[in-house]
C-alpha positions as CSV (number, residue, x, y, z in Angstrom):
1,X,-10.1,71.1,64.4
2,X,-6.4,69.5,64.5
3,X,-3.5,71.9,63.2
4,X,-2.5,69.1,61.1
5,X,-5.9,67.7,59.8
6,X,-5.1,69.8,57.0
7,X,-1.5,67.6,56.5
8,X,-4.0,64.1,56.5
9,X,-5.1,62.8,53.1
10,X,-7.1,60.1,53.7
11,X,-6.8,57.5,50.6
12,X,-9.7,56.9,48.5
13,X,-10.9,53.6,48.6
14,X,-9.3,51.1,46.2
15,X,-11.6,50.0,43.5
16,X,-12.5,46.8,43.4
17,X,-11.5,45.3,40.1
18,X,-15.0,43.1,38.5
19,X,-14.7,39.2,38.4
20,X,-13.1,37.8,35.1
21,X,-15.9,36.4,33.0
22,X,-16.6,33.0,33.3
23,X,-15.0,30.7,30.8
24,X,-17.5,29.5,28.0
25,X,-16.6,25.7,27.5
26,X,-17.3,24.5,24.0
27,X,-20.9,22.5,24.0
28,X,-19.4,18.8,23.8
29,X,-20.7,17.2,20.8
30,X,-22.5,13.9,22.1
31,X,-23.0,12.6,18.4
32,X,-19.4,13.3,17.6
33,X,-17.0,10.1,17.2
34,X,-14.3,12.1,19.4
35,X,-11.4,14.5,18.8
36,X,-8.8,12.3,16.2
37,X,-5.4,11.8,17.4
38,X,-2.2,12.2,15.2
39,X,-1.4,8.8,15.3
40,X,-5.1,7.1,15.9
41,X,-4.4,5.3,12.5
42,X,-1.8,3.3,14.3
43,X,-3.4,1.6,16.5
44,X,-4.9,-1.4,14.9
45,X,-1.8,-2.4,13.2
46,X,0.3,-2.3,16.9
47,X,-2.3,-4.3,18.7
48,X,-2.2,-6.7,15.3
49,X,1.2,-6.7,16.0
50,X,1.0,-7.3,19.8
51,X,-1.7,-10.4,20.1
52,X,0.5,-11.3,16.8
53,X,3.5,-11.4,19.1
54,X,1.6,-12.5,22.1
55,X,0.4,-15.4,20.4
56,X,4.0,-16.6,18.9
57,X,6.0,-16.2,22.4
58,X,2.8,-18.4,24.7
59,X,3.2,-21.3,21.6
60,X,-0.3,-20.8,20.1
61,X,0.9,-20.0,17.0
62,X,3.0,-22.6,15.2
63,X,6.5,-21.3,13.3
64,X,5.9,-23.6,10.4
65,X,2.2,-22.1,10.3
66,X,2.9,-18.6,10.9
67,X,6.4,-17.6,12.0
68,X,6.8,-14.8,14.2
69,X,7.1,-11.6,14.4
70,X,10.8,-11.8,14.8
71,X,11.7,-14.0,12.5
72,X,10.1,-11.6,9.7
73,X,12.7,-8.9,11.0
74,X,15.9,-11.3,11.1
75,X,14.9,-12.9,7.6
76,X,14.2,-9.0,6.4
77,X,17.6,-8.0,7.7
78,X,19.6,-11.1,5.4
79,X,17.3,-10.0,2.3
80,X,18.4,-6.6,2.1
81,X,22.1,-7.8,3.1
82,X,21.9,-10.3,0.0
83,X,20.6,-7.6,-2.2
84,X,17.2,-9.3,-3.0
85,X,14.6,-7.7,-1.1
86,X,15.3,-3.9,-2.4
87,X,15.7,-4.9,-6.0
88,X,12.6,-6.9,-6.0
89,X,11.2,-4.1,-4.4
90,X,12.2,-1.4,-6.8
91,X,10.9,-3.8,-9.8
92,X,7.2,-4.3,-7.9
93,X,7.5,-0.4,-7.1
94,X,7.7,0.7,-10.8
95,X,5.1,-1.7,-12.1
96,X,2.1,-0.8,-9.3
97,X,3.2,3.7,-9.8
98,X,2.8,3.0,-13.7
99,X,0.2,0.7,-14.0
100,X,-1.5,3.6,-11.4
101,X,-0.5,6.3,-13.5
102,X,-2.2,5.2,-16.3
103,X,-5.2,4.2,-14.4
104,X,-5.9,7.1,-13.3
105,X,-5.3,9.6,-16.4
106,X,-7.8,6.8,-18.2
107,X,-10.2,6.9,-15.3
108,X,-10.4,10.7,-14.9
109,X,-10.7,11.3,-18.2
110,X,-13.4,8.9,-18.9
111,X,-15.0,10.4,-16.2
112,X,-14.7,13.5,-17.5
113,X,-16.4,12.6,-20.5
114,X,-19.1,10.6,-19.0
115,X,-19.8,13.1,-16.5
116,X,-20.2,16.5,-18.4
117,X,-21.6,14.8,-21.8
118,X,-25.2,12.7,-21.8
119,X,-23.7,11.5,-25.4
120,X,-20.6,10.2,-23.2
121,X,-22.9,9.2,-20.6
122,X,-24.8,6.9,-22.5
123,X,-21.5,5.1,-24.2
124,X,-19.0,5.0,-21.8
125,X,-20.9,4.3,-18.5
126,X,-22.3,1.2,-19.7
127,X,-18.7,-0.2,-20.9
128,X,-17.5,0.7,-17.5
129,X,-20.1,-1.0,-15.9
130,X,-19.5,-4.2,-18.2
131,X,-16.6,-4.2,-17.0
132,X,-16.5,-3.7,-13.2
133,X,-18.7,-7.2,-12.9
134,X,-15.9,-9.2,-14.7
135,X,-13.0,-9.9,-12.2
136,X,-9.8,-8.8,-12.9
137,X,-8.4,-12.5,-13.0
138,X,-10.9,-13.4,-15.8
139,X,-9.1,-11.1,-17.9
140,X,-6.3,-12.8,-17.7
141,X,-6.1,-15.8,-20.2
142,X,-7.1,-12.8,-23.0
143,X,-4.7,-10.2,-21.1
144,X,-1.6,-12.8,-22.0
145,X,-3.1,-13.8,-25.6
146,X,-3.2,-10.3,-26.6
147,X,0.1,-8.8,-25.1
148,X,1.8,-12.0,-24.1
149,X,3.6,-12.5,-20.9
150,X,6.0,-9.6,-20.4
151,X,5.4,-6.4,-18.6
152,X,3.0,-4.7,-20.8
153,X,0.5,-7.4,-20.0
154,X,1.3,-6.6,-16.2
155,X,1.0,-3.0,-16.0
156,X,-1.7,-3.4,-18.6
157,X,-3.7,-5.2,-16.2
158,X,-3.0,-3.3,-12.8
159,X,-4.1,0.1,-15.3
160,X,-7.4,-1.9,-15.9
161,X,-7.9,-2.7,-12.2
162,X,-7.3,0.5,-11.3
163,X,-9.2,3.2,-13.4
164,X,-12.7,1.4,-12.4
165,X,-12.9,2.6,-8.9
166,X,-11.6,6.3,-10.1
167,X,-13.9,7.0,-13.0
168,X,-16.7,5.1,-10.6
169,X,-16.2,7.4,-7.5
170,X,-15.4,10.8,-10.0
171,X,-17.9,10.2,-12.3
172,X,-21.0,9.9,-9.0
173,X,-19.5,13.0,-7.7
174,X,-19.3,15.6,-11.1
175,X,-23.3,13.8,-11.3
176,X,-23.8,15.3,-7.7
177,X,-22.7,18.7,-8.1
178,X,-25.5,20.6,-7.3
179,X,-27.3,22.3,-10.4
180,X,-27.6,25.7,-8.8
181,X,-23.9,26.3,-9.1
182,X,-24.2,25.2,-13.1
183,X,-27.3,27.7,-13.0
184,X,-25.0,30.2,-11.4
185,X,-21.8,29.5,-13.6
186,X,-24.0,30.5,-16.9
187,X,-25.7,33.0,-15.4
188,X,-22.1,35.1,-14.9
189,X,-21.3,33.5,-18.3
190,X,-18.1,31.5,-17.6
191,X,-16.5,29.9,-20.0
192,X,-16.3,25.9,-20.4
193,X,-12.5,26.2,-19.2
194,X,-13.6,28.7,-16.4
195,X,-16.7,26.4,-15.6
196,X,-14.3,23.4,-15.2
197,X,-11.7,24.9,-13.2
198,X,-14.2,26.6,-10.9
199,X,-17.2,24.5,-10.3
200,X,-15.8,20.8,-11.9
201,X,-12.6,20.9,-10.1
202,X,-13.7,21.6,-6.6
203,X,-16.8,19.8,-6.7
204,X,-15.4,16.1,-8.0
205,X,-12.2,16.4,-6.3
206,X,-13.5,14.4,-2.5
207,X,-15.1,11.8,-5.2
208,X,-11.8,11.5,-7.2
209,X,-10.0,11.5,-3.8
210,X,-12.3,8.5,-2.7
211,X,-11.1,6.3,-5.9
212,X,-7.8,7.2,-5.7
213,X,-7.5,5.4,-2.2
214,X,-9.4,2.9,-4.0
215,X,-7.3,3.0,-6.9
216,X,-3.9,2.8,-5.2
217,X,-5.3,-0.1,-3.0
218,X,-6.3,-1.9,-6.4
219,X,-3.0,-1.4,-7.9
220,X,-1.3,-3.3,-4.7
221,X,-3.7,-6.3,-5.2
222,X,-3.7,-6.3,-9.1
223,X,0.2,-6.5,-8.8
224,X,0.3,-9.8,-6.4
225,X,-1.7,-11.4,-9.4
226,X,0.5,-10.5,-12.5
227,X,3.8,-11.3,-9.8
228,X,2.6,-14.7,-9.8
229,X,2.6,-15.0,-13.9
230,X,5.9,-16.0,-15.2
231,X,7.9,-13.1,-13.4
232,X,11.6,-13.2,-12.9
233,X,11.4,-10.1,-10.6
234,X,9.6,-8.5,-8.1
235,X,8.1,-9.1,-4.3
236,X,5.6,-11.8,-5.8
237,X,8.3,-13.6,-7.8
238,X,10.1,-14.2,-4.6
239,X,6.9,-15.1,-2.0
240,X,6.2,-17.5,-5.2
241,X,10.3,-18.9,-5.4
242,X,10.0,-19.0,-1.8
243,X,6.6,-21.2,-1.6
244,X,8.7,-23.7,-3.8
245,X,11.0,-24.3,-1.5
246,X,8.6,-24.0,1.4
247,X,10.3,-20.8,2.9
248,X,7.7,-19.6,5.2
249,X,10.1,-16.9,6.6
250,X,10.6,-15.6,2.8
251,X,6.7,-15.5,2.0
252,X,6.5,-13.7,5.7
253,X,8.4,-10.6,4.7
254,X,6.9,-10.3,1.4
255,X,3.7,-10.4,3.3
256,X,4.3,-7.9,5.5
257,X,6.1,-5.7,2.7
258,X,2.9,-6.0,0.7
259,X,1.0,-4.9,3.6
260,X,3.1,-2.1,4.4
261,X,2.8,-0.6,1.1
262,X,-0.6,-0.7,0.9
263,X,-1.2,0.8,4.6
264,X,1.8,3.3,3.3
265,X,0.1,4.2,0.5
266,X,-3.7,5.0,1.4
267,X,-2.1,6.6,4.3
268,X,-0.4,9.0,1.7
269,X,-3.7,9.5,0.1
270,X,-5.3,10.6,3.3
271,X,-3.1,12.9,4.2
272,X,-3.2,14.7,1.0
273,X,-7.0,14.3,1.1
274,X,-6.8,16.5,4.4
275,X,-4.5,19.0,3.0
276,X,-6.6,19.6,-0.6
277,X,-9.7,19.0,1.5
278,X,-9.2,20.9,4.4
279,X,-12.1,23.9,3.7
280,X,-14.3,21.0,4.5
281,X,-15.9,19.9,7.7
282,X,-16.6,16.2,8.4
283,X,-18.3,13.8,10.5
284,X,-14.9,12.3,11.4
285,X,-12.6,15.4,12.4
């Protein structure tokens, strides 16, 4: 044997470290609609707006038909420098938030009544349902002979327009909760309050959400009616002093601002929808 085999180590073999796992990839959901995108909502208005400008720039559209896109902005931009467009704005802005305010408290609590009362059932549904098959704008000669012309005819009638689709889309959902939970609720022995707050709330509250977007889109096209009704103020009172004078550009922007508000709006709505709603899996996220 070598005098210095005893000096040698030999190194052990490395070991050799396993593979990593293979990466699982989710199972991609063939039935889904797709993964949403932040701004996904945006896209129909901007290719509106595109054939919209496409359109103006090739000639198809006529100015004294539709004006374009451009001439919305420039006329916009003298508005607000004169001062008229914000305080008609502020004026239409206050009438649709309280005519929706009260709306809603009378929808909801008709709702309320209808929903977790047979006895309410019976005398309010069938009012409500009187009323959702007369239009709004057959209200209106009895609307002016009962409060006149002024502004509690206005919001009156935006309030009336809008708590139909709220106590409609509540009252179907506190009818769907499903009667196991009420089974379970007096079987712990909760309290009416305690009933509401924990098995009411949460259960209506994607149908209230429903007529609210329905609501706030109502209060938007209630207020274009009553604007048109010997008003001094407000975005319909100017598309309306504007058709008088056969100021396309004018009725343009009040166009457009009606349109924004009511995309604005609903967009709102959704968002908070997601936020209170977001326990819930759907078809569309």
């Amino acid at each position: 044997m070598n005098a210095f085999s005893h000096d040698l180590h030999v190194p052990a073999p490395a070991a050799v470290a396993p593979p990593p796992p293979a990466t699982r990839r989710a199972p991609r959901q063939r039935l889904s609609p797709g993964r949403p995108a932040r701004y996904g909502s945006l896209l129909g208005p901007a290719l509106l707006l595109f054939y919209w400008t496409v359109l103006s720039i090739t000639g198809w559209l006529d100015p004294r038909t539709l004006p374009a896109p451009w001439t919305a902005i420039t006329t916009g931009y003298d508005l607000i420098r004169e001062g008229r467009l914000q305080a008609n704005l502020a004026v239409s802005a206050w009438r649709a938030m309280t005519g929706l305010g009260f709306g809603v408290a009378i929808g909801t609590a008709l709702a309320l009544l209808s929903g977790l009362s047979l006895l309410g059932g019976y005398v309010i549904d069938g009012l409500v349902q009187i009323k959702r098959g007369v239009p709004i704008l057959a209200l209106i000669p009895f609307m002016i002979l009962w409060l006149g012309i002024g502004e509690t005819m206005k919001i009156t009638l935006i309030a009336t327009a809008v708590f139909v689709p709220v106590y409609i889309n509540t009252h179907n959902a506190l009818r769907a909760i499903d009667i196991r939970h009420v089974e379970l609720a007096e079987t712990i022995g909760l309290t009416r309050w305690q009933f509401i707050r924990h098995v009411v709330v949460p259960g209506s509250l994607p149908g209230f959400l429903t007529g609210l977007r329905f609501g706030v889109t109502s209060s938007w096209l209630a207020l274009v009616v009553v604007e048109q009704l010997n008003a001094t103020s407000g975005i319909g009172y100017m598309v309306t002093l504007a058709r008088n004078y056969a100021q396309t550009d004018v009725m343009l922007v009040g166009l457009v601002i009606y349109a924004l508000l009511g995309f604005g709006s609903d967009a709102l709505v959704r968002r908070l929808e997601r936020h209170l709603l977001s326990w819930r899996r759907s078809f569309g996220r």
